[in-house]
C-alpha positions as CSV (number, residue, x, y, z in Angstrom):
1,X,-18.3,66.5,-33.9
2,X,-15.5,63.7,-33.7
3,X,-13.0,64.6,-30.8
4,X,-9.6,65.4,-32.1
5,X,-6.9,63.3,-30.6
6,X,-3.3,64.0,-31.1
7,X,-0.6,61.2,-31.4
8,X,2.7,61.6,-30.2
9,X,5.1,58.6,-30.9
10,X,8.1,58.1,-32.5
11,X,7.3,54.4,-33.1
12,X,5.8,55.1,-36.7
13,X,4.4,51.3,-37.1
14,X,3.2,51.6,-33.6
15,X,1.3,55.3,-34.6
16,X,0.0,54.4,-37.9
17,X,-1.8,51.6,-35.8
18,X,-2.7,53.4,-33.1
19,X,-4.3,56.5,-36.0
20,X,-6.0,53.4,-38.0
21,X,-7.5,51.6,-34.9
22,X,-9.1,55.1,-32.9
23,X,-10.1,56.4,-36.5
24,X,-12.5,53.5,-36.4
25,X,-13.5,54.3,-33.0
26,X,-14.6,57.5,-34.3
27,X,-12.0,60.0,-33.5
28,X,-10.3,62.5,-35.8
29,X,-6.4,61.5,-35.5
30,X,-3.5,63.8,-36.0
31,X,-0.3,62.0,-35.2
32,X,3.5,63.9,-34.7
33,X,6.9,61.6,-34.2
34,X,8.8,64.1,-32.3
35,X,7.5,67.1,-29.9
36,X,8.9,70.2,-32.1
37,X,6.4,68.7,-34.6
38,X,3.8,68.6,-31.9
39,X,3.7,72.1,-30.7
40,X,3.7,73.0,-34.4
41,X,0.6,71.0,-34.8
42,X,-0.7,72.2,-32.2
43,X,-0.3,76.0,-33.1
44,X,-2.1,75.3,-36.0
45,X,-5.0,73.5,-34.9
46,X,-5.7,76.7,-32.6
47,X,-5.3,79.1,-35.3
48,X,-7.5,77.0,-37.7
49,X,-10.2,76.6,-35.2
50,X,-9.9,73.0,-35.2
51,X,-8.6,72.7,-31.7
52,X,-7.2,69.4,-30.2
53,X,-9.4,67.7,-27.5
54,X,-6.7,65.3,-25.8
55,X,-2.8,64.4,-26.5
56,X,-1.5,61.3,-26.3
57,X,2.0,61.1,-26.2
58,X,5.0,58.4,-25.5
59,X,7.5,59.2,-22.2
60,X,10.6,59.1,-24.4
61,X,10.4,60.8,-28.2
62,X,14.0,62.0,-30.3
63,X,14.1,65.8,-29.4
64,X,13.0,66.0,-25.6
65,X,10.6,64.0,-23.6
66,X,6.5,63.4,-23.0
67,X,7.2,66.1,-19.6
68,X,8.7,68.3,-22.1
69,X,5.5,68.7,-24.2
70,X,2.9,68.3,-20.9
71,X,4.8,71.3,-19.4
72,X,4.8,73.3,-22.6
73,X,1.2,72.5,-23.1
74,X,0.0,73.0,-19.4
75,X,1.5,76.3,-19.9
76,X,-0.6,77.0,-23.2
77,X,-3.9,75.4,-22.6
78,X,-4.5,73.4,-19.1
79,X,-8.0,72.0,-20.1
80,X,-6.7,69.4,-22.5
81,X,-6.2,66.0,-21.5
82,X,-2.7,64.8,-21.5
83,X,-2.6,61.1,-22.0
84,X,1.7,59.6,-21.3
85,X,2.3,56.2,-22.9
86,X,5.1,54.4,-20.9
87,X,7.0,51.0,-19.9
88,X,6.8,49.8,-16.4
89,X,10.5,49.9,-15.7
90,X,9.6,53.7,-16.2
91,X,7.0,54.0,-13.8
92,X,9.0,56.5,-11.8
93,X,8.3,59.1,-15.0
94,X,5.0,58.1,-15.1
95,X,4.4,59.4,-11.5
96,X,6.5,62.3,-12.7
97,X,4.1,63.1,-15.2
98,X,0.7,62.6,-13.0
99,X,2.2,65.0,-10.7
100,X,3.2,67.2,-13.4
101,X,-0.4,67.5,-14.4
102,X,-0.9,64.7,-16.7
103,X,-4.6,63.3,-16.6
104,X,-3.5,59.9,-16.7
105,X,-1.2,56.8,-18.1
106,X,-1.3,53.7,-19.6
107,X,1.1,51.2,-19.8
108,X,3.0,49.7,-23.0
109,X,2.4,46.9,-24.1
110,X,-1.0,48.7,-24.8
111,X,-4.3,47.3,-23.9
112,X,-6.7,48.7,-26.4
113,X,-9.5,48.2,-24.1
114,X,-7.6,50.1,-21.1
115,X,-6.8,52.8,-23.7
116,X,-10.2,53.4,-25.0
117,X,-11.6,54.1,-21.3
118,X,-9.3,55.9,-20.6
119,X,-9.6,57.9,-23.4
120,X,-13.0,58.4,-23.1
121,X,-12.8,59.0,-18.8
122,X,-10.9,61.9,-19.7
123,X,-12.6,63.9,-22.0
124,X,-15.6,63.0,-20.1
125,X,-13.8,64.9,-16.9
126,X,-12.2,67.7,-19.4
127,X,-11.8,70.6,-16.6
128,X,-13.4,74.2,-17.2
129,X,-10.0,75.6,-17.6
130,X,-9.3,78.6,-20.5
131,X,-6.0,78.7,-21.9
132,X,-4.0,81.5,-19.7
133,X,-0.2,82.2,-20.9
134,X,-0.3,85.3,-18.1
135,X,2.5,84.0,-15.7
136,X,0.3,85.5,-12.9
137,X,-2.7,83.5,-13.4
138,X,-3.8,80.9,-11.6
139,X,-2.5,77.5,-11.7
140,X,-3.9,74.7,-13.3
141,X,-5.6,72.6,-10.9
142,X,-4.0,69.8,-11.4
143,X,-0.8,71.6,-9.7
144,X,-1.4,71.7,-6.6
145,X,2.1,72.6,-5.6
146,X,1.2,75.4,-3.5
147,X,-1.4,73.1,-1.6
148,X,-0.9,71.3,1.7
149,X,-2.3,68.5,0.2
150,X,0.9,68.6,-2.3
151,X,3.9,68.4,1.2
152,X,5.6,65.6,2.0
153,X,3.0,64.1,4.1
154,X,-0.3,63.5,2.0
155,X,-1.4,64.0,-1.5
156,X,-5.0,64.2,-3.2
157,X,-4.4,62.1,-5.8
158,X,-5.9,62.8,-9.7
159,X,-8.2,59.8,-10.2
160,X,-12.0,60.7,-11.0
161,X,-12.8,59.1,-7.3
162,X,-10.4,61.6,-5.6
163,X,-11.7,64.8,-7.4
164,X,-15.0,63.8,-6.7
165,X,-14.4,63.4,-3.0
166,X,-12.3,67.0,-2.5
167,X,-15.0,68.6,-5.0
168,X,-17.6,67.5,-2.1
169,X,-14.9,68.7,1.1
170,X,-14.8,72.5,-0.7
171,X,-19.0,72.4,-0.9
172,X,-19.2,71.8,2.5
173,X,-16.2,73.2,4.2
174,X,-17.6,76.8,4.4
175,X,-20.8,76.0,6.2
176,X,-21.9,74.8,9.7
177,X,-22.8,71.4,8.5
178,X,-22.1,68.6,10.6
179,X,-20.2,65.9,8.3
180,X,-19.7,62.2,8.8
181,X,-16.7,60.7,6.8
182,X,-17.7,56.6,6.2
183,X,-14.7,54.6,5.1
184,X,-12.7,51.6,5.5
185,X,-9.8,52.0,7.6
186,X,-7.0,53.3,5.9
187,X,-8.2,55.3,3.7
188,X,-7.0,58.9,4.9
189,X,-10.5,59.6,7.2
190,X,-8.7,62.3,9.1
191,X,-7.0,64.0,6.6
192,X,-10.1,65.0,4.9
193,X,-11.6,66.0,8.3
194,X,-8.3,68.3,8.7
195,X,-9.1,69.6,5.3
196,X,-12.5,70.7,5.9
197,X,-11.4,72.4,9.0
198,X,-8.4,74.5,6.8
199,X,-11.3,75.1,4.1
200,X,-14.0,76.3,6.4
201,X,-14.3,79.4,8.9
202,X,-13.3,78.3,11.7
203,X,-9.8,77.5,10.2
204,X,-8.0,80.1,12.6
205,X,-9.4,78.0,15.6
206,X,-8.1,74.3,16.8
207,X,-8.8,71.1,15.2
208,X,-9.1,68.5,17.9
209,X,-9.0,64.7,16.9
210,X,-10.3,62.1,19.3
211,X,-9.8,57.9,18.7
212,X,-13.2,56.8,20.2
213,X,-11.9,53.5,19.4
214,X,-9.3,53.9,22.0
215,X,-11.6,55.4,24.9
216,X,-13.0,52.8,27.4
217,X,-16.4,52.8,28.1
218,X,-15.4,54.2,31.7
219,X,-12.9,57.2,30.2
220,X,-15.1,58.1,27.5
221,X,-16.4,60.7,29.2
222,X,-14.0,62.4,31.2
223,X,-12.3,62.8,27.5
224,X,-15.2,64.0,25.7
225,X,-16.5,66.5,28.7
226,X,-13.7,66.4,31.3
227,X,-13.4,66.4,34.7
228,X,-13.1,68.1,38.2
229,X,-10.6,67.1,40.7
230,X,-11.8,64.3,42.8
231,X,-14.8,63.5,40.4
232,X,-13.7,59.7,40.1
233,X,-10.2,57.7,41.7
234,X,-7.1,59.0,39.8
235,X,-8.8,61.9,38.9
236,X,-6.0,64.0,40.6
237,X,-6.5,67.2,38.9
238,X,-8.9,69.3,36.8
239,X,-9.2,67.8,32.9
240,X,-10.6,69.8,30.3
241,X,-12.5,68.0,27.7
242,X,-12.1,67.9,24.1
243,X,-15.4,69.7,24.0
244,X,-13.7,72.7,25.6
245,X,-10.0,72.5,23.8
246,X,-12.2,72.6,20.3
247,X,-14.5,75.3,20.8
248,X,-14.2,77.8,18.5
249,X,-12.8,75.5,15.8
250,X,-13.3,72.0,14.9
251,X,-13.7,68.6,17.0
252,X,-13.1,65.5,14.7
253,X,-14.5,62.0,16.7
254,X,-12.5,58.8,14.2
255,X,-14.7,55.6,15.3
256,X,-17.6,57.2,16.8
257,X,-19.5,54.3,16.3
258,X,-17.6,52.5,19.1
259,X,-18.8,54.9,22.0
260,X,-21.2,53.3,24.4
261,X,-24.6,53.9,24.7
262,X,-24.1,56.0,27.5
263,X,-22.0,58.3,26.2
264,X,-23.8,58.6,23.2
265,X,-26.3,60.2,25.0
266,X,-24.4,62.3,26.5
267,X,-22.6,63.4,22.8
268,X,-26.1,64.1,22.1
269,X,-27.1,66.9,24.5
270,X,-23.8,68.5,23.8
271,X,-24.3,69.0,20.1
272,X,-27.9,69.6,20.5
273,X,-27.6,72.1,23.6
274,X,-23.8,73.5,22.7
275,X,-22.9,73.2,26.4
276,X,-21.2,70.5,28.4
277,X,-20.7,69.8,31.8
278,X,-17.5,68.1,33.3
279,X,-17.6,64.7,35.0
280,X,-18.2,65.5,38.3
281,X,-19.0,69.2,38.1
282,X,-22.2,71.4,38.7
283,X,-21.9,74.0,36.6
284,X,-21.9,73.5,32.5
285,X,-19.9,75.2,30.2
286,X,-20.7,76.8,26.7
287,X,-19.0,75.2,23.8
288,X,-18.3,76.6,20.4
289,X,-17.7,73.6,17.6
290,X,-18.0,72.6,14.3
291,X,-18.6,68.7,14.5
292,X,-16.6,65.9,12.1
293,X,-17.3,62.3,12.7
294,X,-15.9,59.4,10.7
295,X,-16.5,56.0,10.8
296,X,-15.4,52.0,9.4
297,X,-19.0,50.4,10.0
298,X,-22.2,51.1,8.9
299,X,-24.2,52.9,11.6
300,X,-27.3,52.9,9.6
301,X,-27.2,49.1,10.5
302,X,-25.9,49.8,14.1
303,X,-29.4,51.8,14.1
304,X,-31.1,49.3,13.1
305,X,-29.8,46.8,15.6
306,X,-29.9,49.1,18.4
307,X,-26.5,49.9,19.3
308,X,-26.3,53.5,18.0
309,X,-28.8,56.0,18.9
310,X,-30.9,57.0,15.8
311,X,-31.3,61.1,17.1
312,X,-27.7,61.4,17.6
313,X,-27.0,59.2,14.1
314,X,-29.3,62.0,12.4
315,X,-27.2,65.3,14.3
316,X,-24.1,64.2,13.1
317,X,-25.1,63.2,9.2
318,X,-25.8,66.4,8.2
319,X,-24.1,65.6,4.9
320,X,-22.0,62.5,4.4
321,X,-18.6,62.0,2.4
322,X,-17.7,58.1,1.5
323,X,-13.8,57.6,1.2
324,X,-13.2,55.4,-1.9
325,X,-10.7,52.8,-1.1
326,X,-7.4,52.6,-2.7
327,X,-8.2,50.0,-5.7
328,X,-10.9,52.0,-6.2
329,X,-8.4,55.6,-7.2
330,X,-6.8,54.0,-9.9
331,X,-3.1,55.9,-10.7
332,X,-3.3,57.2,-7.2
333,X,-1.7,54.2,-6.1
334,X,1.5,55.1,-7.7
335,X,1.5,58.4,-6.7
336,X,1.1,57.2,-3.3
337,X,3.6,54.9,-2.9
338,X,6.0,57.7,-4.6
339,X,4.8,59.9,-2.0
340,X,5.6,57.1,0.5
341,X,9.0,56.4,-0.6
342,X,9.8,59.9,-0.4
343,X,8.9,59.9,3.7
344,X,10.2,56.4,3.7
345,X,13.8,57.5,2.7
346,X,13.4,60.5,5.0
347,X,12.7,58.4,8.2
348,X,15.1,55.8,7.5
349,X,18.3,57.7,5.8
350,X,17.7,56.2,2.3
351,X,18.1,57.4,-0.9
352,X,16.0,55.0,-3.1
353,X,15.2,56.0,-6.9
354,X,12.0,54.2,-6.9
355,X,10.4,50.7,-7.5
356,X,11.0,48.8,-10.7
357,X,9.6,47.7,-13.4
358,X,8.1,44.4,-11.5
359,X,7.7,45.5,-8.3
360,X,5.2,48.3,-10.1
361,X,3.4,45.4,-11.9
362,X,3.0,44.0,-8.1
363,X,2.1,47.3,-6.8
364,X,-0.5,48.1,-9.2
365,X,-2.0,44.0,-9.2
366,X,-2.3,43.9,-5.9
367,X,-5.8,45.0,-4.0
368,X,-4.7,46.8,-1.1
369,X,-7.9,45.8,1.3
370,X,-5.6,48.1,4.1
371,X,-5.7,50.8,1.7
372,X,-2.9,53.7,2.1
373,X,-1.9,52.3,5.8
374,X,-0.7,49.2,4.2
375,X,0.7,50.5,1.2
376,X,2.7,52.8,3.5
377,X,4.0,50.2,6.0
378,X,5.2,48.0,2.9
379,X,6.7,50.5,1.2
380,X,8.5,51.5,4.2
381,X,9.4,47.8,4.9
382,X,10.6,47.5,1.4
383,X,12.8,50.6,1.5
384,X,14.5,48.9,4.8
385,X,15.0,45.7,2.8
386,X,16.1,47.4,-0.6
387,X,19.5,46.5,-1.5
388,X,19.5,48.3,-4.9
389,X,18.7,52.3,-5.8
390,X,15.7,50.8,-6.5
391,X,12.9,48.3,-4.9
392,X,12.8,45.2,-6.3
393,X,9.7,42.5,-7.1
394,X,11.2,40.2,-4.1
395,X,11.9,42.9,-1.9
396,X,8.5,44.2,-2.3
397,X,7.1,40.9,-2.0
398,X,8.5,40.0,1.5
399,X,7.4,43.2,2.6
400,X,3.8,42.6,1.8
401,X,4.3,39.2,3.6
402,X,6.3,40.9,6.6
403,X,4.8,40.4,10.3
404,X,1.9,42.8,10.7
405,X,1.7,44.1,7.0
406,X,-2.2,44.8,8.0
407,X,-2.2,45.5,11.9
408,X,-0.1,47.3,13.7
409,X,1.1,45.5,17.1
410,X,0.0,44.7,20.1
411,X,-2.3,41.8,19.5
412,X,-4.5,40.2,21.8
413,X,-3.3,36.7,21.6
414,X,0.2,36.8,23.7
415,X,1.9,33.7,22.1
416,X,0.9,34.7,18.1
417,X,2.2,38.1,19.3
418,X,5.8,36.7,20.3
419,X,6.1,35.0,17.6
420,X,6.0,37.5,15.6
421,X,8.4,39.7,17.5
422,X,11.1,36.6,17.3
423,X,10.5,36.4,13.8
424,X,11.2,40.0,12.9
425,X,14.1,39.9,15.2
426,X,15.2,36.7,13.0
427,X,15.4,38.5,9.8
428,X,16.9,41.9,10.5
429,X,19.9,39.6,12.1
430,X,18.6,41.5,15.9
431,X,18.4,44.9,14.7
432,X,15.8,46.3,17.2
433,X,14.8,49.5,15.3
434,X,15.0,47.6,12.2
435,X,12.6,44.7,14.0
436,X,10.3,47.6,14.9
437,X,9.7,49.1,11.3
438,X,9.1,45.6,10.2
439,X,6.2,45.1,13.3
440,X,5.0,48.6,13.0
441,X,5.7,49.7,16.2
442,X,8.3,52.7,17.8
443,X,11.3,51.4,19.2
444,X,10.5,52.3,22.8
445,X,7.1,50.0,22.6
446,X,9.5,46.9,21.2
447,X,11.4,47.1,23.9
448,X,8.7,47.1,26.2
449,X,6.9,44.2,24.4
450,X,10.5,42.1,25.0
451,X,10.6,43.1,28.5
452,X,6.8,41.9,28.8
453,X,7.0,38.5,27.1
454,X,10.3,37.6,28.4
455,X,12.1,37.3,25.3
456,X,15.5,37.7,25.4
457,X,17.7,40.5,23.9
C-alpha cells in the first residue's frame, strides 16, 4: 500500500510540484494550502480509514503557522511523522518545531534528494505511538519536557543516531552490567554515564566521576583506593578513595585508557574481588559499585599492543555504547547550539534571539571534529562578539577561528601559549573576563597564566 503523505503549503505552484514529483515516487499525495483545511483533511482520512502516514507542512501558512498544526496533531495522533519546510533566516522556528516534536526539517530552496530521505528515514522510524486525546496520558516521546535531559544544561537530541544510543542506555541501565562508553571527545561521554546511573537501581546512591586523564601515574592510586596518613610525603591525612565515596551507587572512570599498567592491575582486583585496600593500609575494605568507563582511543588496539590489560579490558566491556559524533546527529546540531545560546546568554547577561540565516548555513556546513565542546565554546564566543539580537555569519566565523576554538588552555608550549593570551587580550580591547571566554579558561586561571608568563596587565 502507497504511504499517504499530506502536503501543507500555501505556495500552490510550489505544491502542485511537490504532489506531481512524490506521486511518481510512489506515494499517495493529499495536499491542503492553509491548516483549517488540514485538520479537516485530516479528520476525514481517519474516519474513512485511509489514515495519513506523514505531514509535510511549510513554517508560515495564511491562518496560523506549521507549530500550530504539529501541536494540534501531536495532540491527536503522536505516531505520524511531522515533516516542517522552512528558510534559513528561520532557523530559530525550525528548532522550535524539533523541540516541539517535529521528526525533522528540510530547508527551502528544496533538495529533492534531501527530501526524499528524509521522507523515507521517517516513516522508516514511525514510533509505536496510538493516538491518545486523554489529557492524562502519557506524553509523546518526542516531548521530553518533563526529562532532565530536556533542562538547560543538555538535550538528547531527535536524530535516528541519538534515539538509537538512549534506546541502548534504558536496556542497560536497570542491570549490573559493567558499560564502556567509546567516543571521540566531545561528544557528551559523561552525560550518558550520569544517565544510566538516574535510569538504573542504584539511582538513590552517588555517582562519582573520575578524569583518569588527569591522574599521574604516582596519584593514580591514592585517588582510585585512597590513603592512610603517612602512607606516602604529603599524605597528611586519611583520603578516601573514589572506590569508597561510590559504593553503593555508581563510579564513572572518563579516559581509563590512560591509567598505567600498574594501576590497572590494581582496578582489576577491585572489580573482580569488590574490595579495596588504601595506599598504605593493612586492612581492605568492601566496596559496593556499579562500574561506567568511557574512553577516546581504541583499547582493543591498546590490547593488542600491550598497553591495556586484556582481563581488565574484558571486566569493564560488559556491554559497549559508541557515542556518534556530532555530524554524524544530523538536526541535533541546531538544537544544540539553541540549547547553547540559551546557557550562553545566561552566563554572559545576553539576550540574543538566535543565529541567522548565514550563520545557520555555517553552522550546519561545518564538521564539528570537537563535537558539542566546540560547538559550545563558539557559540559562546559568538554570543560575546554578537552586536545584533542575533549572531551573525562573521561573528560566527571569528569565533570558530578564535584562540583555542578546539583545546581549552594551558598548552604545553609556553611561547605559542602567550601568544595566544596577548592575542585575545588584543581583541576584546583588555577585557580580562572577556579574554578568558575567548581562551576557554575561568578568570582566576587567566590571571594566573599573566602572572606566570610575565605579561603585562
Amino acid at each position: 500500500m502507497m504511504p499517504h503523505i499530506l502536503i501543507v503549503e500555501d505556495d500552490l505552484t510550489f505544491s502542485t510540484m511537490l504532489r506531481t514529483w512524490l506521486g511518481k515516487k510512489g506515494f499517495q499525495v493529499t495536499t491542503a494550502s492553509s491548516v483549517a483545511r488540514a485538520i479537516a483533511l485530516l479528520k476525514e482520512a481517519d474516519a474513512d480509514g485511509a489514515a495519513v502516514d506523514l505531514i509535510l507542512s511549510d513554517l508560515r501558512l495564511p491562518d496560523h503557522d506549521g507549530l500550530f498544526l504539529l501541536a494540534w496533531q501531536r495532540k491527536v495522533n503522536p505516531a505520524v511523522p511531522f515533516i516542517i519546510m522552512t528558510h534559513y533566516a528561520e532557523v530559530q522556528n525550525a528548532v522550535e518545531a524539533m523541540k516541539a516534536g517535529a521528526t525533522d526539517y528540510v530547508a527551502k530552496p528544496v533538495q529533492p534528494d534531501v527530501l526524499l530521505s528524509k521522507i523515507h528515514d521517517a516513516l522508516q522510524t514511525k514510533p509505536a505511538v496510538t493516538p491518545t486525546p486523554d489529557k492524562s496520558a502519557p506524553k509523546p516521546a518526542a516531548d521530553n519536557s518533563a526529562d532532565p535531559a530536556a533542562s538547560l544544561e543538555y538535550l538528547e537530541g531527535t536524530s535516528e543516531a541519538a534515539r538509537r544510543l538512549y534506546q541502548y542506555v534504558a536496556l542497560v541501565a536497570p542491570t549490573p552490567m559493567s558499560v564502556l562508553i567509546q567516543g571521540a571527545s566531545g561528544t557528551g561521554k559523561e552525560y550518558v554515564a550520569r544517565r544510566i546511573h538516574q535510569q538504573s537501581k542504584r539511582a538513590s546512591g552517588p555517582f562519582v566521576a573520575i578524569d583518569c586523564g588527569a591522574l599521574t601515574k604516582e596519584l593514580a592510586a591514592s585517588e582510585l583506593f585512597g590513603h592512610v596518613k603517612g602512607a606516602f610525603t604529603g599524605a597528611v591525612s586519611d583520603k578516601t578513595g573514589a572506590f569508597v565515596s561510590a559504593s553503593g551507587g555508581t563510579l564513572f572512570l572518563d579516559e581509563v585508557g590512560n591509567l598505567g599498567y600498574d594501576v590497572q592491575v590494581q582496578l582489576l582486583r577491585a572489580v573482580q574481588e569488590r574490595r579495596v585496600r588504601p595506599v598504605g593500609a593493612t586492612q581492605e575494605q568492601t566496596v559496593d559499585i556499579r562500574l561506567v568507563c568511557a574512553t577516546n582511543e581504541n583499547l582493543s588496539e591498546a590490547v593488542a599492543r600491550g598497553t591495556f590489560r586484556e582481563d581488565l579490558f574484558h571486566r569493564i566491556n560488559e556491554f559497549t555504547l559508541f557515542m556518534p559524533q556530532l555530524r554524524e546527529r544530523g538536526t541535533d546540531l541546531l538544537l544544540f547550539a539553541d540549547l547553547f545560546l540559551r546557557q550562553a546568554n545566561r552566563e554572559l547577561e545576553r539576550n540574543l534571539l538566535g543565529f541567522d540565516a548565514r550563520a545557520a548555513e555555517l553552522l550546519t556546513g561545518y564538521e564539528w571534529p570537537g563535537n558539542l565542546r566546540e560547538l559550545k565554546n563558539v557559540v559562546k564566543r559568538a554570543t560575546l562578539l554578537a552586536t545584533g539580537d542575533r549572531i551573525s555569519r562573521d561573528e560566527l566565523a571569528a569565533a570558530m577561528n578564535a584562540p583555542a576554538v578546539s583545546s581549552p588552555l594551558p598548552l604545553h608550549d609556553r611561547a605559542t601559549e602567550r601568544d595566544r593570551i596577548v592575542a585575545a587580550l588584543k581583541s576584546t580591547g583588555g577585557n580580562k573576563s572577556k579574554a578568558a571566554v575567548l581562551l576557554g579558561i575561568d578568570r582566576k586561571t587567566l590571571y594566573n597564566k599573566l602572572k606566570a608568563l610575565d605579561i603585562e596587565e
